[in-house]
N, C-alpha and C positions, 0 to 999 in steps of 0.2 A: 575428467570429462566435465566440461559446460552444459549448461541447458539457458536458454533464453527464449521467451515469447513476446508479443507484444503486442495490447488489443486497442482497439480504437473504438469505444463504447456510447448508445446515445444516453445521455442525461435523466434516464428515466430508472425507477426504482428499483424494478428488473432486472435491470443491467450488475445490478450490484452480486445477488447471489449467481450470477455466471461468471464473473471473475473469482469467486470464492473458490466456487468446484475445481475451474481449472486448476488454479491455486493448489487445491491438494488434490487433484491428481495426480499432476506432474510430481510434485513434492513423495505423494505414497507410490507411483511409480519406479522412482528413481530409490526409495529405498529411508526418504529422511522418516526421522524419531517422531511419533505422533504428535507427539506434546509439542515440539517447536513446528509442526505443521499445523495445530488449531490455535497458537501464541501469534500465528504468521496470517493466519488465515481472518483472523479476529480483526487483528490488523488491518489488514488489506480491506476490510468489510468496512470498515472507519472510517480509512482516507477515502473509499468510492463513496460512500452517503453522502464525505464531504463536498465531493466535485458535485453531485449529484443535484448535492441541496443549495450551494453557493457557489457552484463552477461556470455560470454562462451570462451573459449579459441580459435572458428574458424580464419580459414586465412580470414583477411581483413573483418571483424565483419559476416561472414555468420552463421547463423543460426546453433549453434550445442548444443547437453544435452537440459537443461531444465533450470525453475524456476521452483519455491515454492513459493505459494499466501495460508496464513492464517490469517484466521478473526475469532477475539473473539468479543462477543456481550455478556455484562453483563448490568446488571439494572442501571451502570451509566456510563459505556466507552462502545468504540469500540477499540480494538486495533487491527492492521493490519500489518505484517509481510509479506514482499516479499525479498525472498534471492534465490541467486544465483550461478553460478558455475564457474565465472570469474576473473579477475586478483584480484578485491574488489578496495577497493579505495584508492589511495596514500598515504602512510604513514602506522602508526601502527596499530594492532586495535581498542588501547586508543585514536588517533591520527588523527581520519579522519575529513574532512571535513565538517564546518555544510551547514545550506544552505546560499548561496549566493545569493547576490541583484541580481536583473535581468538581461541577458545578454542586448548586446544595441539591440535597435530596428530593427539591418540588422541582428543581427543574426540568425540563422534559427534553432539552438541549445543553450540547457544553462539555460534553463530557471524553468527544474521539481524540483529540488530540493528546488527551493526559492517558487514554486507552493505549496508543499508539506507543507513547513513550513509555510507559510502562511495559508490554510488550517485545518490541524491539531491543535492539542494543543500543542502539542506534539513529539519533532521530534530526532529518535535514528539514527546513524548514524555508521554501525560498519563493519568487516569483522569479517569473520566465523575461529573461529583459527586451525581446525582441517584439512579441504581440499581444505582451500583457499576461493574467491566470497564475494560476498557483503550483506550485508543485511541492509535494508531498514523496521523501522519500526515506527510506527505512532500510536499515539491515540489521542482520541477527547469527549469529555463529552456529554454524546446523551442528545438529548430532545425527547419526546415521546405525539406523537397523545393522545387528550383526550382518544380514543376510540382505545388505543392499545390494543392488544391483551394478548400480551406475562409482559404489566405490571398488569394489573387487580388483578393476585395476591398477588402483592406487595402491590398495595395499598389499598388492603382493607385488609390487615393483621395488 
């Protein structure tokens, strides 16, 4: 069985711990292993700050448009998609940047992307070629509760 959702969120800081929840609801719903639903969920909190705080064209990063947060849930990944509507990331779109070692310790930024890659299994890095913004996408190989729900099927077929 699949699961797939897809939000359309505004640009404000809010926005971020509502995609988290859903995030593991659906994840504790469906039956996945805690530990790679708060590795997934941590994640997920990362790439939205990032749309959030660098995702839109406003004067001096205020709050303007939106993101896009989707999550696919198959019987052996998660993948997660957050893209946005801002400058995207420096360079081409073959050409961005992966993630980087930690910012130093004074820094107060710097640090989601090396989160994400660490995290993940999995770490895409690209801008959207049609109307510009970033995109941000991750997958991670689930483990699942003896007593999932959503694999029962699976494994007794």
């Amino acid at each position: 069985m699949s699961i797939w959702w897809s939000l359309h969120l505004r640009r404000e800081a809010a926005s971020v711990p509502l995609a988290r929840r859903l995030l593991i609801g659906t994840m504790e719903t469906a039956g996945v292993d805690p530990d790679v639903s708060y590795d997934l969920s941590v994640a997920l909190s990362e790439a939205c700050a990032n749309a959030v705080e660098h995702g839109g064209a406003g004067a001096h990063g205020a709050a303007s448009g939106g993101y896009r947060v989707t999550a696919y849930l198959d019987g052996e990944k998660c993948r997660i998609e957050v893209t946005d509507s801002g400058p995207g990331f420096p360079g081409t779109p073959d050409n961005c940047p992966g993630p980087r070692p930690p910012a130093a310790e004074t820094d107060e930024h710097g640090r989601g992307l090396y989160l994400i890659g660490e995290l993940a299994d999995h770490v895409h890095l690209g801008n959207k070629p049609d109307r510009g913004g970033a995109v941000i996408s991750f997958d991670k190989i689930l483990k699942w509760r003896e007593d999932a729900p959503l694999m029962a099927p699976l494994l007794t077929a």
